[in-house]
Phi, psi and omega in degrees: 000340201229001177270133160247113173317143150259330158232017197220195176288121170264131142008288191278327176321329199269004212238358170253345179266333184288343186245005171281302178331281178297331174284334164293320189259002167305288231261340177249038146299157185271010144298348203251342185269006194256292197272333190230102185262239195000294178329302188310326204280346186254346176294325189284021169260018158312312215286351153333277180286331174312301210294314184289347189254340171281297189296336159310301176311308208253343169062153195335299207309304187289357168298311159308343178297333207238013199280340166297298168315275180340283194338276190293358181292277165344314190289326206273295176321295184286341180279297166347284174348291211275302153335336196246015232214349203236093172288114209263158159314083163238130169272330201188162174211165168244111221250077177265144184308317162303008157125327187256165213229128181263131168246152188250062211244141195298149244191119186297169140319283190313331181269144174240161144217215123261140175334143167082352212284165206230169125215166142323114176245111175253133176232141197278336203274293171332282186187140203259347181277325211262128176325235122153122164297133149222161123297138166295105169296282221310099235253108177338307209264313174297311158257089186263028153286306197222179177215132190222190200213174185207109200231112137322094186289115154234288159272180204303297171334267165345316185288313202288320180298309174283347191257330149311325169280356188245350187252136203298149205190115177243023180229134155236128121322126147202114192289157148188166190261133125132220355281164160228167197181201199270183180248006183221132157310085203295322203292001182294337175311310200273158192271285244214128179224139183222126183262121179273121162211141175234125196050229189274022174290349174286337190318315160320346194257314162342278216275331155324288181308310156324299161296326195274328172294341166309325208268330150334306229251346175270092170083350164115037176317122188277134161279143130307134141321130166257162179184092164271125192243101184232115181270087166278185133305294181266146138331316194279341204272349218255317154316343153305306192304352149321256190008320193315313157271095190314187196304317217254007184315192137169171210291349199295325204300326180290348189300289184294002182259131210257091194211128205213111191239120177262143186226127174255113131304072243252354185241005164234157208256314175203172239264163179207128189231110177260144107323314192278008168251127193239192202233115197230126152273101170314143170214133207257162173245104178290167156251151203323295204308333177272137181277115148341149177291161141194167196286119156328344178216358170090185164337310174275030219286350268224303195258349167275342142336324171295295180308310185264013148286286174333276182318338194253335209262323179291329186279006180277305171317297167314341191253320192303316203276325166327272177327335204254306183300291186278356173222325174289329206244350165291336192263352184258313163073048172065025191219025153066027175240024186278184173304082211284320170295353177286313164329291218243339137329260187355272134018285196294314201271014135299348197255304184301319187280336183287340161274350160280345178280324183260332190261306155336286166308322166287316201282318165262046143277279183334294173330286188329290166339314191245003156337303185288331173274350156277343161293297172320297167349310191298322194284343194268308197251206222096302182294142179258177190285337151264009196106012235222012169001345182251326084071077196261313150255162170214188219274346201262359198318293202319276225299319122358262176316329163304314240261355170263332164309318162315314171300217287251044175262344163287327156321303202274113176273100186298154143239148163263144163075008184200153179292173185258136178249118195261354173320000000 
């Protein structure tokens, strides 16, 4: 139990990935992924050690079995990687009374996406470790400029994130992953479409609502019915439906589209009103250095995605037959005593440097490439709605932010005091 094999199955390889293994699946009880999330999220850099220490165990050959999956996984891991190595471009945020934050950040032509699409938001001044999903509000064909995002001050992360963004700032340091999402608009099919939300659970409907007004606008493109069903706490919480429209809106965008919002208030009895919380815009001073999002492989991500499979997977053969020829076989000479776990050390890091080497090169091509529309970008936005770049709130905030609620307020119906019956 306790010997490591030299040339046969070791033991302890296997009796240490068996114990990586339980501790990563320890960790998704829903008491420990609900109350301690950091815990959950960080025990699963377990699978670290599970996946190196199984190759250990079970050695190279049987290994090859799962290496396609393996392969790409890897290739997914390091692109990711080299994407999050990049402080992206935020232009401006939005401050809603209710706790939440619209973030704005500038953006190539070239990354598209689709509605529901997710991405990873870091902020290094927070914690350099920890990750974080949103949905994507912003809709690609309507703001082929920006990307945004809609984050709910709840847990700790978040509260912190709000409470920096409520204090004077002209800087956010932030990284991110993705985005990623479906490949198609599924919901397009349909006559009639009804979105179920609770609280910042709308977000996802948001970048929905965004495409369909896109799509409005084009030659006069038949739309689904909508039937928005948003369940709040609060009044104040009734200011997300700001949102439906970016910054850069207007109530015009809504004329053709067929949107019909039932809004549930479920802790108040009857309308409430503060003045003294407003809906407040930021507008941030970037620096040369932070980059517009743009797509990690370019346009083309599909062949260059190819291109650095292929390419990486032949320059893996080629290193494995060096290694085998100039280093394995003076010393073993065919005769099955070399070393299987060294074999397969060999292997893994035969595999990592030829997709770091192939993915590394594709990734600063694309960059180079897009340098220049990211110098433009740089030059274009920025700018606040008056004209004003040093400009961090300004006074027009209300009149702004009133003018999509006015658009929906015919739409729109409140109910107070009571739940939605989905019966």
């Amino acid at each position: 139990m306790l010997k490591w094999s030299h040339s046969h199955i070791s033991n302890v390889a296997g009796e240490i990935a068996l114990l990586g293994g339980l501790g990563l699946w320890a960790a998704t009880f829903p008491q420990i992924r609900r109350k301690t999330f950091e815990l959950f999220f960080y025990a699963h850099h377990l699978y670290i050690i599970f996946v190196f220490f199984f190759i250990l165990h079970v050695g190279i050959g049987y290994t090859f079995i799962m290496l396609p999956g393996f392969y790409l996984f890897i290739v997914d891991r390091y692109l990711r990687f080299l994407q999050s190595r990049t402080s992206v471009r935020l232009l401006s945020a939005r401050l809603l009374p209710c706790n939440v934050v619209e973030l704005n950040f500038a953006k190539t032509h070239g990354l598209t996406y689709n509605p529901t699409s997710i991405m990873f938001v870091n902020v290094p001044s927070i914690s350099k470790l920890q990750w974080h999903p949103f949905t994507v509000s912003s809709n690609s064909n309507m703001e082929p400029d920006k990307l945004s995002v809609i984050i709910k001050s709840e847990g700790s992360w978040s509260t912190k994130l709000h409470q920096m963004l409520s204090s004077p700032i002209e800087r956010l340091d932030v990284s991110i992953e993705g985005p990623y999402g479906p490949q198609s608009n599924h919901f397009l099919r349909h006559d009639t479409i009804v979105m179920v939300s609770g609280g910042s659970g709308i977000t996802p409907f948001i970048s929905i609502i965004r495409e369909l007004i896109f799509r409005s606008k084009i030659s006069q493109c038949k739309t689904p019915d909508m039937i928005l069903i948003a369940v709040f706490k609060s009044s104040l919480d009734l200011t997300m439906l700001d949102l439906l429209l970016p910054m850069t809106g207007s109530p015009s965008d809504l004329s053709n589209l067929k949107l019909h919002i039932e809004a549930y208030v479920t802790k108040e009895k009857e309308p409430t009103t503060d003045n003294s919380k407003r809906v407040r815009s930021i507008w941030f001073k970037p620096l040369p250095t932070d980059k517009p999002m743009a797509p990690i492989l370019g346009p083309n991500s599909w062949f260059w995605l190819a291109a650095i499979i292929s390419s990486s997977f032949i320059m893996f053969l080629i290193l494995i037959g060096i290694i085998t020829r100039f280093y394995i076989y003076p010393r073993d000479h065919n005769k099955n005593e070399f070393s299987a776990s060294t074999k397969a050390v060999l292997n893994v890091l035969a595999i990592c440097v030829s997709i770091a080497a192939t993915a590394s090169a594709a990734v600063f091509w694309n960059k180079k490439q897009y340098s220049r529309e990211a110098t433009q970008v740089q030059n274009i936005e920025g700018q606040t709605p008056l004209g004003s770049p040093n400009l961090r709130a300004y006074n027009g905030d209300r009149e702004l932010e009133s003018l999509p609620h006015q658009s929906l307020a015919q739409a729109t119906k409140v109910h107070y005091g009571g739940r939605p019956d989905l019966n």
